[in-house]
N, CA and C of each residue as an Amber inpcrd file, in Angstrom:
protein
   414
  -6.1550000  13.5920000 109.1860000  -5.0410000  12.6820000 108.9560000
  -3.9480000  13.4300000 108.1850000  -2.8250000  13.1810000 108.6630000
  -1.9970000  14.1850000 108.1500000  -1.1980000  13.3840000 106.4510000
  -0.5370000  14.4270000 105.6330000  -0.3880000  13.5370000 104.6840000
   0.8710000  12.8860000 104.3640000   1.0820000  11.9190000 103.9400000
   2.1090000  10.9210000 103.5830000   2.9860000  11.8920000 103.4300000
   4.7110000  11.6020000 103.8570000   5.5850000  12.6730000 103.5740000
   6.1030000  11.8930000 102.0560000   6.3340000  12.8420000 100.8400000
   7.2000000  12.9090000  99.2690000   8.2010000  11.7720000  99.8120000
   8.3160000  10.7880000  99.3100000   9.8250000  10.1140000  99.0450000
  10.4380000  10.6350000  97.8070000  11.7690000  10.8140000  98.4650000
  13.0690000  11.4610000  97.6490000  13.6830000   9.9320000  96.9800000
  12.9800000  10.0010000  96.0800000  14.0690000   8.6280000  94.9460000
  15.0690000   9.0590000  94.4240000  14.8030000  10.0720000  94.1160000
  16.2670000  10.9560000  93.5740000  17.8880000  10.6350000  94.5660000
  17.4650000  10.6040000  95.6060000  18.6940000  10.1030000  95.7080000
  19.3100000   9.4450000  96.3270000  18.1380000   7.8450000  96.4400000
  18.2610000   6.1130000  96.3390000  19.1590000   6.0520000  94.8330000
  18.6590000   6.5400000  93.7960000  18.7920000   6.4770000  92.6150000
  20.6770000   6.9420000  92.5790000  20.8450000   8.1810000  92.8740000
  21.9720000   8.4280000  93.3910000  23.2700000   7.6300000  94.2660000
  22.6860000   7.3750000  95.3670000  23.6330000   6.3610000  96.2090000
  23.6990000   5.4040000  95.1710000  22.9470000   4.5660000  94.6000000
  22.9700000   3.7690000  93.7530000  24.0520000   3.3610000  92.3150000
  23.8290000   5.0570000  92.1340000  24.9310000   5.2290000  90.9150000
  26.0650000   5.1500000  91.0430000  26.4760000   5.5060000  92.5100000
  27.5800000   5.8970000  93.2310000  28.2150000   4.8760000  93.3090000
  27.7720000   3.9890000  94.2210000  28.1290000   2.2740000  94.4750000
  28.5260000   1.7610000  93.4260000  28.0680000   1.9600000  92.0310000
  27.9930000   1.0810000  90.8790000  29.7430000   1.5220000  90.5090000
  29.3900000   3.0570000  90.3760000  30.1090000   3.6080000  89.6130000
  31.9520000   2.9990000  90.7040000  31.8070000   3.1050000  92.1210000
  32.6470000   2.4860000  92.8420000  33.5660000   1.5930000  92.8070000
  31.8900000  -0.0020000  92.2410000  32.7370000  -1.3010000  91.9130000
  33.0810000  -1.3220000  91.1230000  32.9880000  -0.3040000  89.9300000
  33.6050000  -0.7660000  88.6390000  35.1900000  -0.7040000  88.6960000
  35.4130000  -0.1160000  89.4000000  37.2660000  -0.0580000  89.5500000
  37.6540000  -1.2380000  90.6150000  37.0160000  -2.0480000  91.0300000
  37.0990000  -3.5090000  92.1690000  36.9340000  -4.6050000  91.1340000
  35.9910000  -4.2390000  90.1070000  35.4650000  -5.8700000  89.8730000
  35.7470000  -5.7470000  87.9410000  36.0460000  -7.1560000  87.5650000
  35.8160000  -7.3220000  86.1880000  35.1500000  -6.6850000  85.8120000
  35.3200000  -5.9720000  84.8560000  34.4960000  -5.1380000  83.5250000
  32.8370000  -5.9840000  83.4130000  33.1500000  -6.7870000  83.0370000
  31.6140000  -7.9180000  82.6470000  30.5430000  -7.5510000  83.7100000
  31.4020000  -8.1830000  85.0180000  30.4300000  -8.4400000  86.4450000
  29.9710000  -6.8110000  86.8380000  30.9970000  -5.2500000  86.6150000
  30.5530000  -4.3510000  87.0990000  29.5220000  -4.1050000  86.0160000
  29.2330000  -4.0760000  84.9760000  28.3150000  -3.9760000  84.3270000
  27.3470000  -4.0490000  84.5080000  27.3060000  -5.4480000  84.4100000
  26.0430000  -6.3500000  85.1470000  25.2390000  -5.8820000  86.2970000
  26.1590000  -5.6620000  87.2780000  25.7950000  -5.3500000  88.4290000
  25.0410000  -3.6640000  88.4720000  25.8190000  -3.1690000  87.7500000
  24.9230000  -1.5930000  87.3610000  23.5390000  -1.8520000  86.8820000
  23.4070000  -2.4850000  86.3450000  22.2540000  -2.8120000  85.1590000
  20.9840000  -2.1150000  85.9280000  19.8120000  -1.4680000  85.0550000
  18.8590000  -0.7580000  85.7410000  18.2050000  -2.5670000  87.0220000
  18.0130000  -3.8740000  86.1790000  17.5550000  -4.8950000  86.5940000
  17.9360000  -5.3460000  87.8920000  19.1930000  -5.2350000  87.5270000
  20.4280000  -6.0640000  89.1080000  19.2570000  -5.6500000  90.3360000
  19.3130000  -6.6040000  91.0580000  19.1690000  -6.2690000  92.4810000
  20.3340000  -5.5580000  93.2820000  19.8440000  -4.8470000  94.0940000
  20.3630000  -4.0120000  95.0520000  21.2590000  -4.5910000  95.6800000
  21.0910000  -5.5260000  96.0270000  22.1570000  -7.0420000  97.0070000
  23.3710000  -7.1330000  96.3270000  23.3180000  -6.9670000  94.6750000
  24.9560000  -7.2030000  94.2770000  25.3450000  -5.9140000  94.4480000
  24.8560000  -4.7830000  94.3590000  25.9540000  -4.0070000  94.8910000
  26.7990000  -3.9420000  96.4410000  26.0550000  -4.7130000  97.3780000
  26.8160000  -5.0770000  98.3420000  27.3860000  -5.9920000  98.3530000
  27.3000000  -7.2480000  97.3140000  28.1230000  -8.5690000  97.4640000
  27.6760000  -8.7400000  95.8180000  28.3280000  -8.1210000  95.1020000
  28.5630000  -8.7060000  93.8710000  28.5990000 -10.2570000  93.6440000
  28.1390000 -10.4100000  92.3270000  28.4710000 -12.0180000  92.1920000
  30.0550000 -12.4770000  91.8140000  30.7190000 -13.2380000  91.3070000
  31.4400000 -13.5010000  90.5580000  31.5530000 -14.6210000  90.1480000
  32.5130000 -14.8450000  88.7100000  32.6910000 -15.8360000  87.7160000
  33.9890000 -16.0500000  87.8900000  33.7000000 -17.4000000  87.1650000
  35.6760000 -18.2250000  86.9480000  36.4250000 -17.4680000  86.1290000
  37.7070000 -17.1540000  85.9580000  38.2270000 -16.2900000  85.1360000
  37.9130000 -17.3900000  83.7070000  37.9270000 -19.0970000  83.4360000
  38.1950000 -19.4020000  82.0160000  36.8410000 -20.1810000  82.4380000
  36.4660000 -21.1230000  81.4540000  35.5160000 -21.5720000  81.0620000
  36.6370000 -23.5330000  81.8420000  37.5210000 -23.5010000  81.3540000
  38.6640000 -24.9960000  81.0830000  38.5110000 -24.3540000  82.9600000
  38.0600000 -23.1970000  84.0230000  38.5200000 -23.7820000  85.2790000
  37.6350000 -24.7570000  85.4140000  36.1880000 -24.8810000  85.1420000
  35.2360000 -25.7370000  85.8460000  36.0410000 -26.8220000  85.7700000
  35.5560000 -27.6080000  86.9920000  36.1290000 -29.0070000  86.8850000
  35.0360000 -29.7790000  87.5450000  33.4620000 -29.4570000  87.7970000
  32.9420000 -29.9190000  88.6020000  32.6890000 -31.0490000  88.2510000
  32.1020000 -32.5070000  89.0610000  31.9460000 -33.9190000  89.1590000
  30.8250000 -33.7530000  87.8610000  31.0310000 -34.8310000  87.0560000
  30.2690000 -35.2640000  86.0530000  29.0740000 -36.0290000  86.1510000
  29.1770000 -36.6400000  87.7680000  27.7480000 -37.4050000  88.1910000
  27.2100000 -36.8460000  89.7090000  26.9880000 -37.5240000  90.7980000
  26.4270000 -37.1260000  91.6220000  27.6930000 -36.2400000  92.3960000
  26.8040000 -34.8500000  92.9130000  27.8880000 -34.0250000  93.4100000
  27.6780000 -33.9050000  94.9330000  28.7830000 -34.7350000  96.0940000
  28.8240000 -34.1900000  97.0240000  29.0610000 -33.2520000  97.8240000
  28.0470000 -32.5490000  98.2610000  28.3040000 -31.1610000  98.4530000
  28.6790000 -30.8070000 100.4370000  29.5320000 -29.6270000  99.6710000
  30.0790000 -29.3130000 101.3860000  29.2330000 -28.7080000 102.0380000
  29.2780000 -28.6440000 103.4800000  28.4970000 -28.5940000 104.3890000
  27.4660000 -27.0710000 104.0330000  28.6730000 -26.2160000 104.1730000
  28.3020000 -24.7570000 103.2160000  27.2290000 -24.6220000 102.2300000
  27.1260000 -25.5750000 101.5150000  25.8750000 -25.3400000 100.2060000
  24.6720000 -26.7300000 100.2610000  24.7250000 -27.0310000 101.5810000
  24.0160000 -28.1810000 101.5740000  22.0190000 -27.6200000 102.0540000
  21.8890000 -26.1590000 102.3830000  20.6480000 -25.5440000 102.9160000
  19.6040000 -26.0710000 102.1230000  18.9370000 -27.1950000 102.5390000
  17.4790000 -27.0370000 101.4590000  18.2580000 -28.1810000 100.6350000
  18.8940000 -28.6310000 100.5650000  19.5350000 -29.8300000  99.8030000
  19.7840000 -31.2510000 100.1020000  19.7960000 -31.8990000  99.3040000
  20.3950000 -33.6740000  99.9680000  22.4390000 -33.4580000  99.7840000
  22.7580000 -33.9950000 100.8470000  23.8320000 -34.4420000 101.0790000
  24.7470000 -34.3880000  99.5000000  24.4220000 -35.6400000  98.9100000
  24.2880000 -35.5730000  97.5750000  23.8590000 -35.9230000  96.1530000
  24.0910000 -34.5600000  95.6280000  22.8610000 -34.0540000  94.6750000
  23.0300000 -34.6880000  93.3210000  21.6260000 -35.6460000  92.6310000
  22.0150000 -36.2560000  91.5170000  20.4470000 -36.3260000  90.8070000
  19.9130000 -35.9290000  91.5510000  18.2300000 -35.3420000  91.0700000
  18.3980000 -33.9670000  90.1540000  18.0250000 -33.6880000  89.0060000
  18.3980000 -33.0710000  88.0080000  17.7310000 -31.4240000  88.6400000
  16.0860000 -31.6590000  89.2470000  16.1530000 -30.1940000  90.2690000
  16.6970000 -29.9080000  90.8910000  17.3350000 -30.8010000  91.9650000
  18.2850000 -30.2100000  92.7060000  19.8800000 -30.0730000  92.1970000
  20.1610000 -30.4050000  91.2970000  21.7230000 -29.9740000  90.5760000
  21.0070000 -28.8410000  89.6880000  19.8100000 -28.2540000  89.6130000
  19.7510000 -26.9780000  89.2700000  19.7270000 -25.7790000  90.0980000
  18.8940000 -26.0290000  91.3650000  19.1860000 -25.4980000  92.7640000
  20.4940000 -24.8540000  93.0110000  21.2550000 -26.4610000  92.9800000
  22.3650000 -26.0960000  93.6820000  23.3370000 -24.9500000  92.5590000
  23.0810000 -25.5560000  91.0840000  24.0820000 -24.5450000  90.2050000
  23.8370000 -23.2000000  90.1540000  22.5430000 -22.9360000  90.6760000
  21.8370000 -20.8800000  90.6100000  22.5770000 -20.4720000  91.9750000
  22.3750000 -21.3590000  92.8530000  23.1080000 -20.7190000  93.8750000
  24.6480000 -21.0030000  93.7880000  25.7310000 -21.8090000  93.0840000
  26.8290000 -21.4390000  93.3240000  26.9590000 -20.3050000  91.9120000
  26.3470000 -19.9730000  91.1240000  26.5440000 -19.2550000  89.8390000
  26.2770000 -17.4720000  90.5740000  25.1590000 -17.4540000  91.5450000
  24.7680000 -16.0870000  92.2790000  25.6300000 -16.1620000  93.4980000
  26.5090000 -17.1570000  94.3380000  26.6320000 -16.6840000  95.7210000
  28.2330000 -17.3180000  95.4780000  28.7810000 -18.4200000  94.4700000
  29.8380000 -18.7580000  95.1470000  31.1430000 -18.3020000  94.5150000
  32.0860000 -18.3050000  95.0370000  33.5970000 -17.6940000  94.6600000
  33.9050000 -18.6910000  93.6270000  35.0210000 -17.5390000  93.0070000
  35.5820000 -18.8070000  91.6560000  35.9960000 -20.1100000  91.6660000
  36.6190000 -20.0920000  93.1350000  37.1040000 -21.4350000  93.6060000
  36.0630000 -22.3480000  93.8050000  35.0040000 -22.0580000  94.1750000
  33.8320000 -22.9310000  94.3910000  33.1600000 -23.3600000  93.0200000
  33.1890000 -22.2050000  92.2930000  32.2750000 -22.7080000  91.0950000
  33.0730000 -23.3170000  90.4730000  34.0640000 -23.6280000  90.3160000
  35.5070000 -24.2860000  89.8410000  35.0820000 -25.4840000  90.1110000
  35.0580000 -25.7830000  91.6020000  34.9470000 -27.0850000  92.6350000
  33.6980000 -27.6180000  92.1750000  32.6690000 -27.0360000  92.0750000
  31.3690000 -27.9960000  92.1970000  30.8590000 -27.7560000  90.6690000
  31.1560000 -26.8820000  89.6820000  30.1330000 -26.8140000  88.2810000
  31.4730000 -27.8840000  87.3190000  30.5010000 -28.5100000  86.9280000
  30.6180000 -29.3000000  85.1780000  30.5200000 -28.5960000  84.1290000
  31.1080000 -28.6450000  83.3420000  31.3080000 -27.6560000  82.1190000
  29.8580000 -28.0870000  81.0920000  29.7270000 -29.2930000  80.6590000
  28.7820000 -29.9490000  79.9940000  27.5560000 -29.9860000  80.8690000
  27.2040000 -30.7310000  82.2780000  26.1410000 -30.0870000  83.4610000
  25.4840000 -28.7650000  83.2520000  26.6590000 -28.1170000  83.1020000
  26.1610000 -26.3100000  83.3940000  25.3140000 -25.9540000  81.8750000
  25.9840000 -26.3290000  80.8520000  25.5590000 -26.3540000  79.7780000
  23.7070000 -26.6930000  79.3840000  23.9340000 -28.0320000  79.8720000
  22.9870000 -29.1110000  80.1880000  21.5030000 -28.0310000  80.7070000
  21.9340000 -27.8240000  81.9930000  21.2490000 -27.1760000  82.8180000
  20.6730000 -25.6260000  82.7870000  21.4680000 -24.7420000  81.6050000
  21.7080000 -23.5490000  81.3280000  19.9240000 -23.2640000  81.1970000
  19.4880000 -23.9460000  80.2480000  17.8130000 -23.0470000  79.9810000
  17.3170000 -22.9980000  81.5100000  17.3620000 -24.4260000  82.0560000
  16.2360000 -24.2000000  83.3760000  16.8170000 -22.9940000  83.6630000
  18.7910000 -23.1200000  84.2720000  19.2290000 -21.3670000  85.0650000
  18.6980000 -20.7560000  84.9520000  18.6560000 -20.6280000  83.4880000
  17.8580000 -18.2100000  83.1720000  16.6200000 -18.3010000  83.7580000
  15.9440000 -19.3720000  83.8080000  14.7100000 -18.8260000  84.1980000
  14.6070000 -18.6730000  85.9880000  15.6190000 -19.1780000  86.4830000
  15.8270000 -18.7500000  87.8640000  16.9780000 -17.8140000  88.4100000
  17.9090000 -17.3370000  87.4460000  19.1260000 -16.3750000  87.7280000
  18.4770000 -15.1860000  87.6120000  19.0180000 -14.1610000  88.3800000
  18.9210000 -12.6770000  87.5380000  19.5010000 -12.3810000  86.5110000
  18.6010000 -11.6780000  85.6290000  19.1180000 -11.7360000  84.5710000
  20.6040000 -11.1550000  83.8750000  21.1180000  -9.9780000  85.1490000
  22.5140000  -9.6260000  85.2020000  23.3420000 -11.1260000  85.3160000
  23.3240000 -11.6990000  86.3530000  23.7930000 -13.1450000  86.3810000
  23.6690000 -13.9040000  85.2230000  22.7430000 -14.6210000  84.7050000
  22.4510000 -15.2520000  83.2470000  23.4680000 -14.5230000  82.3600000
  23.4750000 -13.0840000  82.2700000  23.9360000 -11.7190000  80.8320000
  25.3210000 -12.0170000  81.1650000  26.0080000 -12.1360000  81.9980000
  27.2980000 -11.9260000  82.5120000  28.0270000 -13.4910000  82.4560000
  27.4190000 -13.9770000  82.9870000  27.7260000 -15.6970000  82.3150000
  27.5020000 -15.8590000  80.8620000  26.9150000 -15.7110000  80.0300000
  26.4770000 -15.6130000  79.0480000  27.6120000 -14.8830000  77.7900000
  27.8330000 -13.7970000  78.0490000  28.5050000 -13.1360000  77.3770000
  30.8000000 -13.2010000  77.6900000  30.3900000 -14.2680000  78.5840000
  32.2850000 -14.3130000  79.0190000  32.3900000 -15.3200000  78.5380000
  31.4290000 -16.4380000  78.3350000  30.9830000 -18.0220000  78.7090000
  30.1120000 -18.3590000  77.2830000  30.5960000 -18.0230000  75.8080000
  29.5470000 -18.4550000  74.9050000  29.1040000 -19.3860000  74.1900000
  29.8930000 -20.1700000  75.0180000  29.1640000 -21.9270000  75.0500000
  27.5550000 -21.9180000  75.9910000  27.5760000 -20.8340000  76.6830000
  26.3840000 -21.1780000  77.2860000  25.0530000 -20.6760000  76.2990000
  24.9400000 -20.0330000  75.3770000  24.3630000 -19.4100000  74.5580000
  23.7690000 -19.6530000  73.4000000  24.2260000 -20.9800000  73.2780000
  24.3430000 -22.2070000  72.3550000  23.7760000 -21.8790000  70.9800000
């Protein structure tokens, strides 16, 4: 049997640095950070996350949130069950544009909801919200 060929990590590790080192001149200071982080998954360096530029953009609904067709996967129509307005806030906090997280997060909700998040965000995501956002930190 012949033997397993050496994987070269050296330079996964490389491309890696490269990319990072890339977005940092594309993206907010905070988010390229983050996204370097030894932790980050590999995925934000192809689709970074991003945040609202202020904390005063959220404007999301204060009670049940009807959600657009777009973020409805795995969801009810609309969401007022406290798991699923946590669902839905990891995924617009990891996947959605500022305008969205604008549109659908509550400032006090998000707050509300913040412990369950970390334990389902990456932790670049959580660190990066966290540190722009230090109402969430409480």
């Amino acid at each position: 049997m012949a033997a397993e060929p050496e994987i070269d990590f050296s330079r996964a590790e490389a491309t890696r640095a490269s990319m990072a080192r890339d977005l940092s001149s594309r993206l907010d200071a905070d988010i390229a950070q983050a996204v370097a982080r030894a932790d980050s998954p590999d995925w934000h360096l192809a689709r970074p996350f991003q945040i609202v530029p202020s904390w005063g953009d959220l404007r999301g609904p204060a009670g049940p949130v009807d959600l657009p067709e777009a973020w409805r996967a795995g969801l009810p129509a609309r969401v007022d069950a406290e798991e699923d307005l946590v669902q839905l806030y990891a995924r617009v906090l990891v996947s959605g544009s500022p305008a969205e997280q604008a549109e659908l997060l509550h400032p006090q909700r998000l707050i509300d909801a913040w412990p369950a998040l970390t334990e389902l965000l990456p932790p670049p995501v959580s660190g990066a919200w966290e540190n722009r956002f230090p109402e969430l930190s409480g």
